[in-house]
C-alpha positions as CSV (number, residue, x, y, z in Angstrom):
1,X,-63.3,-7.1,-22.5
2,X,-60.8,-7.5,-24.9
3,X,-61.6,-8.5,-28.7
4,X,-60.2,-12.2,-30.1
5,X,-57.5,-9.8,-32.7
6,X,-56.4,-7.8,-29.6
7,X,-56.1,-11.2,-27.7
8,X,-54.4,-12.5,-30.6
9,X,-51.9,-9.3,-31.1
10,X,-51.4,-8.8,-27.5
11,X,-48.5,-6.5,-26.0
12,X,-45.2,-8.5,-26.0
13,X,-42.5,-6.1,-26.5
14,X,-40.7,-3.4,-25.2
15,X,-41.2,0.3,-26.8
16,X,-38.1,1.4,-29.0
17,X,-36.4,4.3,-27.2
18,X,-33.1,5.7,-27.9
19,X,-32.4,3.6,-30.8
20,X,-30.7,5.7,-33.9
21,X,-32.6,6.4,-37.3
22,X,-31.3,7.1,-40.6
23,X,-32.2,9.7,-42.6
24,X,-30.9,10.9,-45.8
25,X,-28.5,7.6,-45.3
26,X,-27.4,9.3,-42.5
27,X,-27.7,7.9,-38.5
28,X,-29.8,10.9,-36.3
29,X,-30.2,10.1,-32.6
30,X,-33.2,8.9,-31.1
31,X,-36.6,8.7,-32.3
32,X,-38.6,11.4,-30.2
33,X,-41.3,9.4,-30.1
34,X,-42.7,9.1,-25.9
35,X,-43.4,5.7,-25.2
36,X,-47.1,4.7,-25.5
37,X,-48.0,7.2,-28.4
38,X,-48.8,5.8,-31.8
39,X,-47.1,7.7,-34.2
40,X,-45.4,7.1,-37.3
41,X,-41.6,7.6,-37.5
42,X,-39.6,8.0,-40.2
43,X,-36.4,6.1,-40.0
44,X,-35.1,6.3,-43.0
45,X,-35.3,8.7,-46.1
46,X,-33.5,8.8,-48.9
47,X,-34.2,10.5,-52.5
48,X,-36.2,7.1,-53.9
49,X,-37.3,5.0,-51.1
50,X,-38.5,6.3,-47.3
51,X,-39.6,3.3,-44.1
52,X,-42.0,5.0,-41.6
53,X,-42.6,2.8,-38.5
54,X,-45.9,3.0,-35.6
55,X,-44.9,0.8,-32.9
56,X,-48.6,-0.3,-31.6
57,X,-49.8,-2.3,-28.8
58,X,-49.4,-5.7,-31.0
59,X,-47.4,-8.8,-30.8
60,X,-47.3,-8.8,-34.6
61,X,-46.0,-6.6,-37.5
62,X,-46.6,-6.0,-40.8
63,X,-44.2,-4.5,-43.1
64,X,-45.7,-3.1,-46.1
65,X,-44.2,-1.8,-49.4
66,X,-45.9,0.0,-51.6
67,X,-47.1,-0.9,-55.2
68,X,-46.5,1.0,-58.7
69,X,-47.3,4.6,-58.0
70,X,-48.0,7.4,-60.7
71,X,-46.4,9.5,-58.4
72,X,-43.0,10.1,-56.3
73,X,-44.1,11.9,-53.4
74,X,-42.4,9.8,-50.5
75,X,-44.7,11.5,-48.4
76,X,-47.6,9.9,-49.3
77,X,-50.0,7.6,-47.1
78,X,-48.4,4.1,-47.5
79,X,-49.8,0.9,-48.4
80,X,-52.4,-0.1,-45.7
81,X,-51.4,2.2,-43.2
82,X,-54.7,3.5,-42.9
83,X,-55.8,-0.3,-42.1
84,X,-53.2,-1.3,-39.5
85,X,-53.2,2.0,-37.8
86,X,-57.4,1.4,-37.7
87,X,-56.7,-2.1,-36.1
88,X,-54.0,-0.7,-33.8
89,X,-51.3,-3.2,-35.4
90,X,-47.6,-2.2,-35.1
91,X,-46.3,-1.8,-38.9
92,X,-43.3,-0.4,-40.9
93,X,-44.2,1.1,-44.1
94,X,-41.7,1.3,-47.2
95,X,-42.8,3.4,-50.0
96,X,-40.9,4.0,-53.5
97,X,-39.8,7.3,-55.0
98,X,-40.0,5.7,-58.4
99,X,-41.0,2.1,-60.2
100,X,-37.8,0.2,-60.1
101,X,-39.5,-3.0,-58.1
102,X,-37.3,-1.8,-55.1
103,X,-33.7,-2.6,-56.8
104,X,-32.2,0.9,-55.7
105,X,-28.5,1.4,-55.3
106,X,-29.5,2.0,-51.3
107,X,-31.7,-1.0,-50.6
108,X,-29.5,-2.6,-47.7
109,X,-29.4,0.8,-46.1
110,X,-33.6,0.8,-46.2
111,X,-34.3,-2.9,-45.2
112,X,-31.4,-2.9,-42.8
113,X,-33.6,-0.2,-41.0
114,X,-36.7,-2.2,-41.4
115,X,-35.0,-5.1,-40.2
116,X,-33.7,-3.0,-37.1
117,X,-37.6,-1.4,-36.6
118,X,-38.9,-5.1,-36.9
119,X,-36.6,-6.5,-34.3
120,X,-38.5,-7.5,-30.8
121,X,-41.5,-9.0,-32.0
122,X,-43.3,-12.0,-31.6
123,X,-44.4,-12.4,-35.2
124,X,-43.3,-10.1,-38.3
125,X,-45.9,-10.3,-41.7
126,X,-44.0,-8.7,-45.3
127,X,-47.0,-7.8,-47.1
128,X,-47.4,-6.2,-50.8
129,X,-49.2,-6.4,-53.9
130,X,-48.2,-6.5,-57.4
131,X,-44.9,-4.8,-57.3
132,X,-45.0,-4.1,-53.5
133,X,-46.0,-8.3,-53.4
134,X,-42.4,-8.8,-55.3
135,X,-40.3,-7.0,-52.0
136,X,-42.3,-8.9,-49.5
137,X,-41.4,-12.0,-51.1
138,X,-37.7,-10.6,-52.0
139,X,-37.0,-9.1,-48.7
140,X,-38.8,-11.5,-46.2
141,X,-35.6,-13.5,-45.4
142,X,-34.1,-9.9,-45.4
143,X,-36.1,-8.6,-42.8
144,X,-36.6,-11.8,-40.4
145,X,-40.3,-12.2,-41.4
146,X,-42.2,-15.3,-40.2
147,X,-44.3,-15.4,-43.2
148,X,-45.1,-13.1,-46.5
149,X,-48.7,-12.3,-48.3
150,X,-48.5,-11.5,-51.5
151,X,-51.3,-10.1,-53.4
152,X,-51.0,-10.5,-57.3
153,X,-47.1,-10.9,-57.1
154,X,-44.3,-10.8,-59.8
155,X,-41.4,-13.4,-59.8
156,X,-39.5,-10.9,-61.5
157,X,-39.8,-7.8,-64.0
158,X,-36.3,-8.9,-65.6
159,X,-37.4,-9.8,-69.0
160,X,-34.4,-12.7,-68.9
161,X,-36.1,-14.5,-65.9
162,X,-39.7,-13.6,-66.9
163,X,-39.9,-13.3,-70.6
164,X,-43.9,-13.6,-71.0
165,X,-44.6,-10.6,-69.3
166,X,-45.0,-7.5,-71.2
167,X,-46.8,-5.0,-69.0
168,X,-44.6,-2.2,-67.5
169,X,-43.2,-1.8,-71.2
170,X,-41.5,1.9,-69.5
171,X,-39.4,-0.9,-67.1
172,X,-38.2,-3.5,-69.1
173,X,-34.6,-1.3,-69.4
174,X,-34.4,-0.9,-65.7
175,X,-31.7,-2.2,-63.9
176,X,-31.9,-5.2,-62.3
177,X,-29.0,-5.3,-59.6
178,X,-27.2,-8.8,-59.5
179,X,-27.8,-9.2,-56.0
180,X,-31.6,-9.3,-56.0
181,X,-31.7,-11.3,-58.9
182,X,-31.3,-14.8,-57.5
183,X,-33.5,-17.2,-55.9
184,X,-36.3,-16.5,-53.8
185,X,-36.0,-17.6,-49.8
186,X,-37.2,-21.2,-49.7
187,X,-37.3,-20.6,-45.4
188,X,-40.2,-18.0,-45.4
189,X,-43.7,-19.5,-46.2
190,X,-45.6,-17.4,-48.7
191,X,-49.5,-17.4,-49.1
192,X,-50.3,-15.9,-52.8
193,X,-53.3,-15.1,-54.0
194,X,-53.6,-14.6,-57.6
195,X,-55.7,-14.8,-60.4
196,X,-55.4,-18.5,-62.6
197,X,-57.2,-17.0,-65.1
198,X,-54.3,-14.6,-66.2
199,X,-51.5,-15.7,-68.4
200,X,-48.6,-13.8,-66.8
201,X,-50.7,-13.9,-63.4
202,X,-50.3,-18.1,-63.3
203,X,-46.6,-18.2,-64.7
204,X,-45.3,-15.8,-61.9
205,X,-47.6,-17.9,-59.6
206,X,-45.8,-20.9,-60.7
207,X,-42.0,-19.9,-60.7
208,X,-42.4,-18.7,-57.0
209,X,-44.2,-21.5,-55.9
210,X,-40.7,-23.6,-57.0
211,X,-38.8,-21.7,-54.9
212,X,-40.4,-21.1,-51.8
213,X,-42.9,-22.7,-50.0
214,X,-46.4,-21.4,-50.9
215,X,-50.2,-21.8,-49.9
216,X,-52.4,-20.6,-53.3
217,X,-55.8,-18.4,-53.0
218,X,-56.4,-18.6,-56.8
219,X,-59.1,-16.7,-57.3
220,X,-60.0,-16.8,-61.4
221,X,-61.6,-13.3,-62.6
222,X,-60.6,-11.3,-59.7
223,X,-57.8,-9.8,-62.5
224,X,-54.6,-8.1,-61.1
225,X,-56.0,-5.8,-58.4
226,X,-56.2,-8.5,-56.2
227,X,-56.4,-6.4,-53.3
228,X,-59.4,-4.4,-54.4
229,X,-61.2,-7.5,-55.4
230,X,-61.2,-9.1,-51.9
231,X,-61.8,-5.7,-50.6
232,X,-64.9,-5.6,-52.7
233,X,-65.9,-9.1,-51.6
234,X,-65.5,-8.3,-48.1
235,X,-62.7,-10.9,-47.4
236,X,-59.8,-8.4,-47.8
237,X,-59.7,-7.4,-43.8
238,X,-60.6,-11.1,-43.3
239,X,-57.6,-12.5,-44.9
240,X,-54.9,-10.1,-43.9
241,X,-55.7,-10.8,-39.9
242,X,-55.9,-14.7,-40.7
243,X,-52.4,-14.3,-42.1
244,X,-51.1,-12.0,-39.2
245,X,-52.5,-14.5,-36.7
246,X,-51.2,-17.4,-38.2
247,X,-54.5,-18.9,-39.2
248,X,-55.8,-18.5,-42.6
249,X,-58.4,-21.1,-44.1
250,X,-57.4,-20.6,-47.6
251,X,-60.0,-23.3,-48.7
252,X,-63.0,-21.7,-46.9
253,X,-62.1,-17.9,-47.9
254,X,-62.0,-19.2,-51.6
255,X,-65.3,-20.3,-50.9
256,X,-66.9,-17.2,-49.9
257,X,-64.7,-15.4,-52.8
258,X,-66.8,-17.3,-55.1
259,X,-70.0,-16.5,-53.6
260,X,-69.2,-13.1,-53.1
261,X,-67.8,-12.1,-56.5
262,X,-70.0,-10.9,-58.6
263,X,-70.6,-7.9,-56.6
264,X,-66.6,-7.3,-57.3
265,X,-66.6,-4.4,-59.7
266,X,-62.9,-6.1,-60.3
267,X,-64.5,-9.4,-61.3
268,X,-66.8,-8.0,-63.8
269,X,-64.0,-6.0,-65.7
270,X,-61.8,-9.2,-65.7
271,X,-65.2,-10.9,-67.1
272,X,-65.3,-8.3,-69.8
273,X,-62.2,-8.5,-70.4
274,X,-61.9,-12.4,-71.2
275,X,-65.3,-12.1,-73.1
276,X,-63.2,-9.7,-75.5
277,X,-60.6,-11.7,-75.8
278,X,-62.9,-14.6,-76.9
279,X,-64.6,-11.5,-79.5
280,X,-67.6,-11.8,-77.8
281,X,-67.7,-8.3,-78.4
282,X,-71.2,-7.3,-77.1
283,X,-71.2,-10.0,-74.4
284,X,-67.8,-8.0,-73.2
285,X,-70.2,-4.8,-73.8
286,X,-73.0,-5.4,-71.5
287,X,-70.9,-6.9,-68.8
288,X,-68.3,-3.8,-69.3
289,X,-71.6,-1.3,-69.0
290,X,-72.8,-3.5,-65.3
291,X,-69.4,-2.9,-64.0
292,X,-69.8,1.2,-64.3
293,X,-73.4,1.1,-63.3
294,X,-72.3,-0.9,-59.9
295,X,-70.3,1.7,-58.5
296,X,-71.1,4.7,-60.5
297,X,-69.2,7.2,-58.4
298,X,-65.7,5.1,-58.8
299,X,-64.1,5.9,-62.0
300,X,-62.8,2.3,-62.5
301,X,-66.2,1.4,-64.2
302,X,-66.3,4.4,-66.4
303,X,-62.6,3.9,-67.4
304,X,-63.0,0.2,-68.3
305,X,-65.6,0.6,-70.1
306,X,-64.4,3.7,-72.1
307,X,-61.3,1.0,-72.9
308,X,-63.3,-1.3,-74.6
309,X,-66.0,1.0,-76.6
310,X,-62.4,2.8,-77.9
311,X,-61.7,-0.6,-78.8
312,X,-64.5,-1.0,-80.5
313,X,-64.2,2.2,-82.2
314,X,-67.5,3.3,-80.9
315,X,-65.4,6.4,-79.9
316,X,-68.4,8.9,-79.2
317,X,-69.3,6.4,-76.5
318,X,-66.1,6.3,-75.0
319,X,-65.3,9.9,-75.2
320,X,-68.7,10.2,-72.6
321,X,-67.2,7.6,-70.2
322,X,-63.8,8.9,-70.1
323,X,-65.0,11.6,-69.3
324,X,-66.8,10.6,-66.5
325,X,-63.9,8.8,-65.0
326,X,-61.6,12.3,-65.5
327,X,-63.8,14.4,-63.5
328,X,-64.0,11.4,-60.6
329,X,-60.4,11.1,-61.0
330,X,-58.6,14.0,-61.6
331,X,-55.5,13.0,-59.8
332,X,-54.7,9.5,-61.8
333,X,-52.6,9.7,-64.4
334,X,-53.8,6.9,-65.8
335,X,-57.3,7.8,-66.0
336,X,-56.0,11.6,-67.7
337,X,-54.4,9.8,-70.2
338,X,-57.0,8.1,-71.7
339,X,-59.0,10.7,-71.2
340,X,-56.4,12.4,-73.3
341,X,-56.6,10.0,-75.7
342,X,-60.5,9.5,-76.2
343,X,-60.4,13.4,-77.1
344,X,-58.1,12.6,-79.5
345,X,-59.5,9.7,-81.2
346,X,-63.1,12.0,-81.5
347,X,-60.8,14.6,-83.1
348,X,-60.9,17.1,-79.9
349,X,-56.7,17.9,-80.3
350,X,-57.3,20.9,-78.1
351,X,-59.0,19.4,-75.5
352,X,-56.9,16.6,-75.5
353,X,-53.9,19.0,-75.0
354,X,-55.8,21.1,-72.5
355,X,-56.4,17.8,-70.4
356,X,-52.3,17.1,-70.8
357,X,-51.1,20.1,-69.9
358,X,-53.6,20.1,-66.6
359,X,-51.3,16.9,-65.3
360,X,-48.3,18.0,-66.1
361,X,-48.9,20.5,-63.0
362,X,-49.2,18.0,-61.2
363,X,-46.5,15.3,-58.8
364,X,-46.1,12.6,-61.1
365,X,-43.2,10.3,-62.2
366,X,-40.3,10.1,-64.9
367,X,-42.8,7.1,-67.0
368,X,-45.7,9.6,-67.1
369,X,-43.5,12.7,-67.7
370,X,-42.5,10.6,-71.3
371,X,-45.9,9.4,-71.6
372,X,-47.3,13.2,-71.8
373,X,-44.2,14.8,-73.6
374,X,-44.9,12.2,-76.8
375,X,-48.7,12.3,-76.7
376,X,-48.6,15.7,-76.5
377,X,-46.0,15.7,-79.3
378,X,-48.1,13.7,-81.5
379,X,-51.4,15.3,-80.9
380,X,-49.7,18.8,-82.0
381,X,-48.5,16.8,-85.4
382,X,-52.2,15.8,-86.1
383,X,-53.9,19.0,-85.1
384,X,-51.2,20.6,-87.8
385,X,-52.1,18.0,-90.4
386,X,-55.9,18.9,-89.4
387,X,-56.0,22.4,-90.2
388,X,-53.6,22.2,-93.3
389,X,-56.0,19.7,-94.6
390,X,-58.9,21.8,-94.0
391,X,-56.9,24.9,-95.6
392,X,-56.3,23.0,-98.7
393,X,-60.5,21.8,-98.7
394,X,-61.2,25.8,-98.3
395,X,-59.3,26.8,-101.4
């Protein structure tokens, strides 16, 4: 018998066959793809931005763009394509090359093949978070879309529209074509979730909210990975179906957010986080150490907390937990570079260059490639002022 979600995402349209792609901005004839197999396609490919389709047994779609990546392989698995290919939900995935919130020179030629993927269905869902939350809310008039989710959104990364935020420093001299730069599409509905609790978080919140029409999950504490916060609470799944089927509760999944939280390893850094801000340094400290111990084999824990003991200057203490994130992450970026940087701070210049020049072998993007040229740069200029110092003590 036939679940309520496949009830709800029944059949309804006709398999693409024949139609054209674009690859490399250039048309190629038909897709290849025998009707009834579930296989992503890609439809267009350029040198920053690439749309993969899987045409599913689903009345709905999703079209998914991805988030802020540390790396530019296009190649990548998208934004919840594991998910919707799990749940056997049709979706088109767009991924970015590089972290220009999707204002490419060739963005009609990459939404004007979702829009032609999209076409046929009953009900079509942009989806995103963070930066990926920014195109579904920019492109969902773009692409025909019914309604948007948008996990953790920005209004805008142009400093002249948002001036309060200040994260993405590496961005703020991006261009910011003309084009996508006006209002937001008051005829999509939006729902937003988002944490109240975050300066920047609440003022994006609010300058979308006067331009299109939005339903608010504001969850305070769940910090900017909203995604990984419901996902941790159990409700992630939950609320992506309610939105696909047109029948999210907003109230009552806030509810069980609120009962579920404090398992969120998400919740407990954003705790920590505020507790420092208040310099309730050892409050911060303890609630910092429960996040780690909650999931000790994810290096978010480990990597929070090493952020707040370097803080603290308790840098033998953060050298240990950086560490421990490194070694569960050895693919992050992010995670390398503080590593990077707590060997530093403890006065371990080679290691610290050791751990640099082990992710510079590695895929990343133009932001990181800076980020490990000037470290490196600068731990070189110490390591020389090290040993000339300890020359001149010798004498």
């Amino acid at each position: 018998m036939a679940t309520s979600l496949e009830n709800a995402l029944a059949f309804k349209r006709q398999p693409h066959c024949g139609r054209s792609l674009r690859r490399e901005g250039r048309a190629i004839p038909d897709w290849n793809v025998a009707q009834g197999l579930k296989l992503l396609s890609v439809v267009y490919r350029s040198r920053h931005l690439l749309v993969k389709v899987a045409h599913r047994a689903s009345a709905a779609c999703v079209v998914t763009f991805d988030s802020y990546a540390d790396t530019n392989d296009l190649d990548r698995r998208a934004f919840g394509e594991a998910f919707f290919a799990q749940n056997r939900i049709s979706a088109i995935h767009v991924v970015n090359g590089r972290n220009r919130w999707y204002h490419e020179p060739d963005w009609r030629e990459a939404i004007d093949a979702v829009r032609k993927a999209a076409s046929g269905y009953a009900r079509l869902v942009t989806y995103g978070s963070s930066m990926g939350a920014y195109a579904a809310l920019r492109f969902a008039d773009h692409v025909g879309a019914s309604t948007a989710l948008a996990l953790s959104p920005q209004y805008s990364r142009d400093p002249r529209k948002a001036p309060f935020e200040d994260r993405w420093p590496g961005q703020r001299r991006g261009k910011w074509l003309p084009e996508l730069s006006g209002p937001l599409s008051a005829k999509v509905p939006v729902v937003l979730a988002y944490d109240p609790a975050m300066t920047s978080e609440r003022l994006h919140a609010e300058r979308i909210a006067s331009e299109m029409v939005v339903e608010r999950l504001a969850l305070p504490h769940a910090g900017h990975a909203m995604a990984a916060h419901l996902s941790e609470c159990g409700l992630l799944s939950d609320l992506v179906l309610e939105v696909i089927r047109g029948s999210a509760d907003l109230t009552a999944l806030g509810r069980r957010a609120r009962t579920r939280r404090k398992q969120s390893q998400h919740y407990l850094i954003a705790l920590s986080h505020a507790a420092h801000r208040a310099k309730r340094d050892e409050v911060a400290l303890a609630i910092a150490r429960r996040a780690a111990e909650i999931a000790p084999d994810r290096n978010l824990g480990w990597h929070s907390l090493g952020y707040l003991l370097s803080k603290l200057q308790k840098h033998g203490e953060a050298l240990a937990a950086h560490h421990k994130a490194a070694e569960l992450a050895p693919n992050v970026a992010a995670v390398q570079l503080r590593f990077a940087a707590a060997q530093q701070d403890s006065g371990d210049y080679d290691g610290a260059l050791r751990t640099l020049r082990s992710l510079s072998d590695k895929p990343t993007t133009p932001e990181v490639r800076r980020k490990l040229a000037t470290m490196a740069f600068h731990i070189r200029v110490l390591r020389g002022v090290g040993r000339v110092r300890a020359a001149l003590r010798s004498r």
